[in-house]
Each structure stands twice: as structure tokens, then as C-alpha cells.
N, C-alpha and C positions, 0 to 999 in steps of 0.2 A: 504494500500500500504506500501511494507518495506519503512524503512527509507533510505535505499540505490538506492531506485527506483524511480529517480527524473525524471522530464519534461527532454525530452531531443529535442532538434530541430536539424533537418539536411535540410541544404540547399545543391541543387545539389542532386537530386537523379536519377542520371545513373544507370552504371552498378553496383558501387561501394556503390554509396549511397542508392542505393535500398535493397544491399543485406545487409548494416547496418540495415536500418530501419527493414528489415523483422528479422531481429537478436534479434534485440532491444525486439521488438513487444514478438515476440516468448518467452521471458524471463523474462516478464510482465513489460516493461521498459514501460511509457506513450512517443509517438512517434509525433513531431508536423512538418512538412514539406511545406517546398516550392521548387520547381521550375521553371523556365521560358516556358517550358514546360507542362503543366497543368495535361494531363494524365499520366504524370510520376509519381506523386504521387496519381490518384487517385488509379493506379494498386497497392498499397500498401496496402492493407485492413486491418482498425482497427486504420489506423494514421490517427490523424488531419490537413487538407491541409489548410494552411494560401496563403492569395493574394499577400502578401507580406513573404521578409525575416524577415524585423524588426518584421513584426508581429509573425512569426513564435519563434522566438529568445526572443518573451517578453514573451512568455505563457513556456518556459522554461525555468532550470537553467545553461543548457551549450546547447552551437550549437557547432555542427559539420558542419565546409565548407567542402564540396569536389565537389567541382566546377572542371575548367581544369586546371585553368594555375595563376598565377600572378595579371595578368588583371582584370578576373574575382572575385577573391581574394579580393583586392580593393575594384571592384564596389561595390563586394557584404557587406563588412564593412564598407565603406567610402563615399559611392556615394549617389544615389537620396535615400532618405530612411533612411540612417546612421547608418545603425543597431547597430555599436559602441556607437551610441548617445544614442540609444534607452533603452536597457536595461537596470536594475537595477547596481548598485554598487556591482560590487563581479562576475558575470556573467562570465563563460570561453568560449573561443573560443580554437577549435580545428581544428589546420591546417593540414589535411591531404591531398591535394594535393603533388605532386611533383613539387616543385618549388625552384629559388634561393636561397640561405641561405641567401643572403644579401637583398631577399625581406622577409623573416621570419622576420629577425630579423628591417628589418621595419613597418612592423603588429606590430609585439610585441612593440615596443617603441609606435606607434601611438596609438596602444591600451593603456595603460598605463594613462595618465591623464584621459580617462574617467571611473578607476576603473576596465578597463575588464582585464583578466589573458588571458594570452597568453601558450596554448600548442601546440609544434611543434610536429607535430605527422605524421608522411607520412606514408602508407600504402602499404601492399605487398601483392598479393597473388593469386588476380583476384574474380569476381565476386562470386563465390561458396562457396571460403572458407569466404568472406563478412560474407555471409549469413549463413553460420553453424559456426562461429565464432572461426573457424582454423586460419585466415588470422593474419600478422604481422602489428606490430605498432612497431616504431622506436621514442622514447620520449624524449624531451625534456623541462621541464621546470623548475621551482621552484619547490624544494622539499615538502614543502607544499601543491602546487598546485594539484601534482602526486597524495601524498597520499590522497587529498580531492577526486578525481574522480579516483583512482582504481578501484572503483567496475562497473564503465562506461569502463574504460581500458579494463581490463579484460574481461567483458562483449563481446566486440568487439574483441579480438584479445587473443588468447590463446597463442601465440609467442608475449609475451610484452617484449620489448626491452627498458631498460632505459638507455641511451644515457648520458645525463649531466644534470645539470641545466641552461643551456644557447640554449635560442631556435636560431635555424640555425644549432646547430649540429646536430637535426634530418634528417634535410634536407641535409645535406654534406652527413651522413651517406647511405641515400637513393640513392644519387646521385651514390656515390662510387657502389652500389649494381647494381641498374640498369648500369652503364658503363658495368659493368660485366656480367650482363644478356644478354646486346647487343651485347659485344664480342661474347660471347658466341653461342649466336640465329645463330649471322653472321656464325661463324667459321661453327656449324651445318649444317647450307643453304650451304656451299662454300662443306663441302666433300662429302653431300649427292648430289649436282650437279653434282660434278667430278666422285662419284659413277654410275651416271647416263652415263655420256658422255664416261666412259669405259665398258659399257654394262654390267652393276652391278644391281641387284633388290634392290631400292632404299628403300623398306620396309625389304627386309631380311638383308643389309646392317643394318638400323637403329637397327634391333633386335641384332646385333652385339653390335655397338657401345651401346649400351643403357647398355649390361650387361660388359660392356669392359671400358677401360681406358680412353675411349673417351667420356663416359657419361658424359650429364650434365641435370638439369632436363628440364629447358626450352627448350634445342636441341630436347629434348626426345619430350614433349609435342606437341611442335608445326610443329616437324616435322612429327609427325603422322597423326596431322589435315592435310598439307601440301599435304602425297601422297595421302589421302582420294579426296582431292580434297576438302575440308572445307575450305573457305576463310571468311565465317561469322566470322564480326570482336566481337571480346573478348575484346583484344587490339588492336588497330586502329594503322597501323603502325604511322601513325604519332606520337605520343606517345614516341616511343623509339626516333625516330627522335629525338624530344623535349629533350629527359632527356638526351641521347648520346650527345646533341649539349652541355646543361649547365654542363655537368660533364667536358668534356674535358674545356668547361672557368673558371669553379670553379680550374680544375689542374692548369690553365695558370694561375689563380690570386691566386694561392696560389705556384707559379714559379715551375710548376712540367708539364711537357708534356711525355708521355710516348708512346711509339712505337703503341700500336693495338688500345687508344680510339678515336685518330681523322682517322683513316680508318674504323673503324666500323661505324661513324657518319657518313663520309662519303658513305657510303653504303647505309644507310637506308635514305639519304637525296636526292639519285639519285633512290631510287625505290619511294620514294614519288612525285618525277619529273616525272618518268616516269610510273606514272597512278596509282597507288597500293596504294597513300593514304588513302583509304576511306575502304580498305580489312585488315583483321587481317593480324599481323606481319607475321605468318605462311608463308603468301605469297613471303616472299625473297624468299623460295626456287623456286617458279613459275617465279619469276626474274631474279634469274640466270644462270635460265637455258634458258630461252631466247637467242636467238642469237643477239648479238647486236653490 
């Protein structure tokens, strides 16, 4: 085995965590997994499924969390198990989650007395490019830490983005992106409905905007799932809901409020009310065109 080709564990293997592991696998990376979900890792073939996290995190030398949120983050470091207790001295964790910068940057401190590095790492890109290892990472930590697991970086993310050396800026970074995504999605959803309600072909319309000054890629993407009539969720709207809500609190605690990100939160927080949480984002466009 290269010398660059360590144990690596990923707890949380969804959409995102799955398309790591099959990345990993595929470029003879050794691959150890857990999730709370059991066949989520067994669909992965060639990785090592542990019963636990701790257990997963001890048979490598970095894990990757990509869980959902904060919460989960925690449990999975901090709670029954301690996977921070567990592992050897030197050990990294990689946050890729989208999550608060003022919960990174208390991973990273908690981590810290027992030895573990902390990398703020949020990811971009969706399930596909996971797994053929186009997708982005957003990094943050000690410069040391970077260069020690570069060839894990890179591995995973062909768009590696180094950020600072202060974890939380990864996480700000992401924030800022996805606000923009959301605008974005929304603004999409809003003229391809008005498209619609003036007796406009919502897919010859899109072919416009897509090669025209209205493009954007997310618009593009998921409004073509959108007229297909695909609501199979990719990304769950909830999701944007989530990063739309902490981005506009991340502006207000850092005294910036700007005009479009608490109406795009707002938007995606009143389709998640009214039924469309469990359906890929795509679906705002199905929302607004609702009569309501």
C-alpha cells in the first residue's frame, strides 16, 4: 500500500458519504464505515463496516463526519462512544457537514486536549461528483494539518479550496455559497413560474435563460429535474432551508443583513411547511406554482 494511502473512516454514509467512500475505494484508499443505518454501508463494497463510530475511527488514521447537522456532529464525537476519547494521539477529524462556524470552531477546541486535529472542510457538489471526485472542499485548518492529509484532500475533491488556518472559516465560506445557491434556486423557481402563469413553455423558456444572462447552474439543474416532473430528492429541501436559515444568522452576528437572504429563507421554510420537505429542492418550482 502507498505510503499516502492511509485507513481512512467515514461516519455518515448518505448520499454524500457514500459517494466519498466509493471514491476512496476506487483509488485504493482502505475504507472503514459506520452508520446508524446498517445497509448504508453494507451497499458500499470493499469497505469495512464497524458497529460503532469509535470503532470505525480506531482502525483509521483520519475520519471523515458527514452526518447532517451540529447535533449529530457532537453525538457522533462527544456522546455514548466518545470517538474523540477513542482514538490514538495525532488522529484528524474532518468536518464536512454544513454547519455553524461557531459550532466548528467548538469541535475544534473540544477536540484539542485529547490530541485530535481538527479540519473544517464543508463540501459542495452533490452526490456524483462525491463519487468521481469533481466535488469541492472548502478548508480550513493548520497548515501542517493541510499538508499532512493533501493527498486525502485531493483524493476527495478536485476543487480544493484552502480557506485559512482557522476552522469556522470553512464553514462561513460554505454558508456565504449556499445563501447564494438559495437565492439563486428561489429566483429560478419565481420566473420559471411566472413563465408558466403567462402561457410560456417552461422548458423552452429554461433553454433561454440557461444560455442567456439569467443562467445560473443550480437554476439550470434543478429546474430541468423540476419540469421532468423528478422530485427524487438529491437534496432534500430541507437542507437549503437549514443553510438559508444559518447564513442569514451568521450575517446578523456578524451585523450584516442584506435584502434577498432572509426572503429566500423564507421561501424555502414555507415550502417545507407546506409538504415539500421530504422532495428534492427542485420542487419550489411545483410550489409556486400552486395556487395559494
Amino acid at each position: 500500500m502507498s505510503l499516502t494511502r492511509y485507513p481512512v473512516a467515514i461516519v455518515g454514509v448518505g448520499n454524500m458519504g457514500g459517494g466519498m467512500a466509493r471514491r476512496l475505494l476506487a483509488q485504493g484508499w482502505p475504507v472503514h464505515l459506520f452508520d446508524t443505518v446498517a445497509h448504508k454501508c453494507v451497499a458500499v463494497a470493499g469497505a469495512t463496516v464497524h458497529e460503532s463510530a469509535a470503532a470505525a475511527a480506531m482502525a483509521a488514521r483520519a475520519t471523515i463526519v458527514c452526518v447532517v447537522d451540529a447535533a449529530q456532529s457532537l453525538d457522533v464525537l462527544f456522546g455514548a462512544g466518545a470517538l474523540a476519547q477513542s482514538v490514538p494521539l495525532g488522529h484528524t477529524v474532518l468536518l464536512c457537514p454544513t454547519i455553524a462556524p461557531a459550532d466548528v470552531q467548538e469541535i475544534a477546541r473540544r477536540l484539542h486536549p485529547p490530541g485530535v486535529f481538527c479540519i473544517d472542510a464543508p463540501m459542495s457538489g452533490g452526490p456524483a461528483r462525491a463519487a468521481d471526485g469533481s466535488m469541492s472542499l472548502m478548508v480550513a485548518c493548520e497548515e501542517a494539518v493541510f499538508e499532512r492529509h493533501r493527498p486525502l484532500l485531493a483524493t476527495l475533491a478536485s476543487r480544493l479550496f484552502r480557506i485559512s488556518e482557522q476552522p469556522g472559516d470553512g464553514a462561513r465560506t460554505k454558508l456565504v455559497n449556499n445563501l447564494a445557491a438559495g437565492i439563486n434556486l428561489v429566483g429560478a423557481a419565481e420566473v420559471l413560474a411566472l413563465a408558466a402563469r403567462m402561457g410560456l413553455d417552461p422548458a423552452r423558456t429554461l433553454e433561454v435563460i440557461a444560455q442567456s444572462s439569467g443562467q445560473s447552474w443550480i437554476g439550470t439543474d434543478r429546474m430541468r429535474r423540476a419540469i421532468a416532473g423528478d422530485y427524487a430528492p438529491r437534496a432534500h429541501m430541507t437542507l437549503l432551508a437549514k443553510d438559508t436559515r444559518m447564513a442569514v444568522q451568521a450575517g446578523r452576528d456578524a451585523g450584516f443583513e442584506g435584502p434577498l437572504g432572509a426572503a429566500a429563507q423564507g421561501v424555502f421554510a414555507a415550502a417545507c411547511a407546506g409538504g415539500l420537505a421530504d422532495l428534492d429542492d427542485a420542487a419550489l418550482l411545483k410550489w409556486l406554482m400552486q395556487d395559494r
